[in-house]
RODO-2510 file (C-alpha; in nm, 4 decimals, decimal comma):
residues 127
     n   res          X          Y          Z
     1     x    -2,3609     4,9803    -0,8004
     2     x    -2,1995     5,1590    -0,5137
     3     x    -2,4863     5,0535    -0,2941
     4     x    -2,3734     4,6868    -0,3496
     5     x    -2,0493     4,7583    -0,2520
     6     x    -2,0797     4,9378     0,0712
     7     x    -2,3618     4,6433     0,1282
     8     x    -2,1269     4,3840     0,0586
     9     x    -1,8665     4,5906     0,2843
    10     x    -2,0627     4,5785     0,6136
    11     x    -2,1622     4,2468     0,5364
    12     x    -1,8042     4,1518     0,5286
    13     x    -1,7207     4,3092     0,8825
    14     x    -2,0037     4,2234     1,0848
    15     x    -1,9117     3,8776     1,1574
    16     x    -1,5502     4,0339     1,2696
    17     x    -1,8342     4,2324     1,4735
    18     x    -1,9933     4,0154     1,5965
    19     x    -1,7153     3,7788     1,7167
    20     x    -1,5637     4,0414     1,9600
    21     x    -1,5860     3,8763     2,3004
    22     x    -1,8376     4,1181     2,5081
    23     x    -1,7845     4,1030     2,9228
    24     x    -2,0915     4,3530     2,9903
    25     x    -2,2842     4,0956     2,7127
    26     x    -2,1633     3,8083     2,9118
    27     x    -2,2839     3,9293     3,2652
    28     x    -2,6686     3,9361     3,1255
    29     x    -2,6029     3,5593     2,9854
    30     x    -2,4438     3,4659     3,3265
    31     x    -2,8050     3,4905     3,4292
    32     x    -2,8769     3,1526     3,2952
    33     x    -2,5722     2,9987     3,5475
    34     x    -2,6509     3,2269     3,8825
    35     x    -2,8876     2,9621     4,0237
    36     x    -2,6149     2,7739     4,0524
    37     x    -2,2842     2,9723     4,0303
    38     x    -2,1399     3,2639     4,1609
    39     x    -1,8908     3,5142     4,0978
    40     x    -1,7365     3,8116     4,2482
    41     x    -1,6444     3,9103     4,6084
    42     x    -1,7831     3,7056     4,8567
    43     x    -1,8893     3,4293     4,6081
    44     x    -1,9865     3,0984     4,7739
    45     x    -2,0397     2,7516     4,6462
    46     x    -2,3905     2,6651     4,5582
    47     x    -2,5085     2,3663     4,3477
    48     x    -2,2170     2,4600     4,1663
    49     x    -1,9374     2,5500     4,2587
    50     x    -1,8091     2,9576     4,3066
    51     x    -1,6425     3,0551     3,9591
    52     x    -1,4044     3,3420     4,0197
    53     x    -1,0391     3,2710     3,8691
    54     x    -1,1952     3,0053     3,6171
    55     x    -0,9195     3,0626     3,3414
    56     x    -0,6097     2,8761     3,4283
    57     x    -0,7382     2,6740     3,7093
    58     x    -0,7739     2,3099     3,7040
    59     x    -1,1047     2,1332     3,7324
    60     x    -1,2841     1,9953     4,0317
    61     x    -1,0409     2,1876     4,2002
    62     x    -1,2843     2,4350     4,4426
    63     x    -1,2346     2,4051     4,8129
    64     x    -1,5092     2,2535     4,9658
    65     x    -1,7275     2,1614     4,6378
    66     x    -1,8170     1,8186     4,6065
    67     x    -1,7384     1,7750     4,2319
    68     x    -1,8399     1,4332     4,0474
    69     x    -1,5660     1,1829     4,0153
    70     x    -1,5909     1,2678     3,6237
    71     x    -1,4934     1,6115     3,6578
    72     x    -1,2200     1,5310     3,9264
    73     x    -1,0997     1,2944     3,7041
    74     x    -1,0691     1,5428     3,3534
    75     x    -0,7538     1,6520     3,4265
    76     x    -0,8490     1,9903     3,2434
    77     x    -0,6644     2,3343     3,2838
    78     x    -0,9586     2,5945     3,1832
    79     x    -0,9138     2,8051     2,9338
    80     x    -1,0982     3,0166     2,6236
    81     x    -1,1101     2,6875     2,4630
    82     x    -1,1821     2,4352     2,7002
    83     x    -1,4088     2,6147     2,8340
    84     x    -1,5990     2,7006     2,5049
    85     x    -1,6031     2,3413     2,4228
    86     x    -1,7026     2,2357     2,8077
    87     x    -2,0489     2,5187     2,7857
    88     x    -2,1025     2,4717     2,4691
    89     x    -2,2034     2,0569     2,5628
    90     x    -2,0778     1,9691     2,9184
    91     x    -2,2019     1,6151     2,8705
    92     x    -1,9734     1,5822     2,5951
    93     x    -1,6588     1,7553     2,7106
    94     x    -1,6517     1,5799     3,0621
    95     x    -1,8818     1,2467     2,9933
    96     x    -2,0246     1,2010     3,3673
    97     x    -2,0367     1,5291     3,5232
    98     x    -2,2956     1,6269     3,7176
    99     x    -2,3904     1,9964     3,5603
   100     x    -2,7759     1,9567     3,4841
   101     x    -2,7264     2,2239     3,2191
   102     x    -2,7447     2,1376     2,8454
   103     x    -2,4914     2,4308     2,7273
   104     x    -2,5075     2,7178     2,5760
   105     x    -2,4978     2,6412     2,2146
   106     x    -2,4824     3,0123     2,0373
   107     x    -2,0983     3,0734     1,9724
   108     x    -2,1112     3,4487     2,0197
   109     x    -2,3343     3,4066     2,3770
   110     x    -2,0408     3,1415     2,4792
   111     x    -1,7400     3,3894     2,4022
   112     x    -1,9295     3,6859     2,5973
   113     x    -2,0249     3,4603     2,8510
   114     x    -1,6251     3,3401     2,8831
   115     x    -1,4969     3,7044     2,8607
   116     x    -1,7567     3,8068     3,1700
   117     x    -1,6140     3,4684     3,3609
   118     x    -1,2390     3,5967     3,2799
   119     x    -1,2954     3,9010     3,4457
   120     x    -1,2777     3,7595     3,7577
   121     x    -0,9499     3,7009     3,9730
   122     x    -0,9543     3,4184     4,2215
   123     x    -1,0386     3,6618     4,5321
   124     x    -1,3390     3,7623     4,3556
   125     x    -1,2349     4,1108     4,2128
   126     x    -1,2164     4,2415     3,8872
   127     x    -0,9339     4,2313     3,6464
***
């Protein structure tokens, strides 16, 4: 009986586990976006544009990056949650944009992936 109980126990905590937003987790999934992204100092536009200081700024906002008119148009501040809803289906957060990517559709992958983003000031350093 006590078996069952301490089973039922971890059971209970792992999703609270598994939810915790992991940066170093996030940098190995940010593999999937470096063809076309980058972060940290001396980031530079690519085929997307650079992504340091992500949370907070507006969209299509980059210097220099020639963003669709969709995504210039979304009038969009990013945050945790606009941004989890904008990887998780970009077609369907910001109809028209140009990203050729169809999201990242595992929940815990997206929060690491956010926290590793967030990590970043504007200039390219850490937090």
């Amino acid at each position: 009986m006590l078996r069952w109980v301490v089973a039922a126990g971890i059971m209970l905590a792992l999703p609270t586990v598994a939810s915790a937003q992991d940066a170093e987790a996030g940098k190995k999934i940010f593999a999937k976006c470096a063809p076309c992204h980058s972060v940290g100092p001396g980031a530079k536009n690519k085929v997307g544009p650079e992504l340091n200081g992500l949370i907070g700024r507006a969209s299509g906002a980059v210097e220099g990056f020639n963003y669709s008119p969709a995504m210039k148009g979304a009038g969009i501040t990013w945050d945790e949650t606009s941004l989890g809803e904008y990887l998780a289906d970009p077609k369907k957060k910001v109809p028209g944009n140009k990203m050729l990517f169809a999201g990242v559709k595992d929940e815990i992958e997206r929060g690491d992936l956010i926290a590793y983003l967030a990590s970043f000031n504007a200039d390219g350093s850490n937090k």
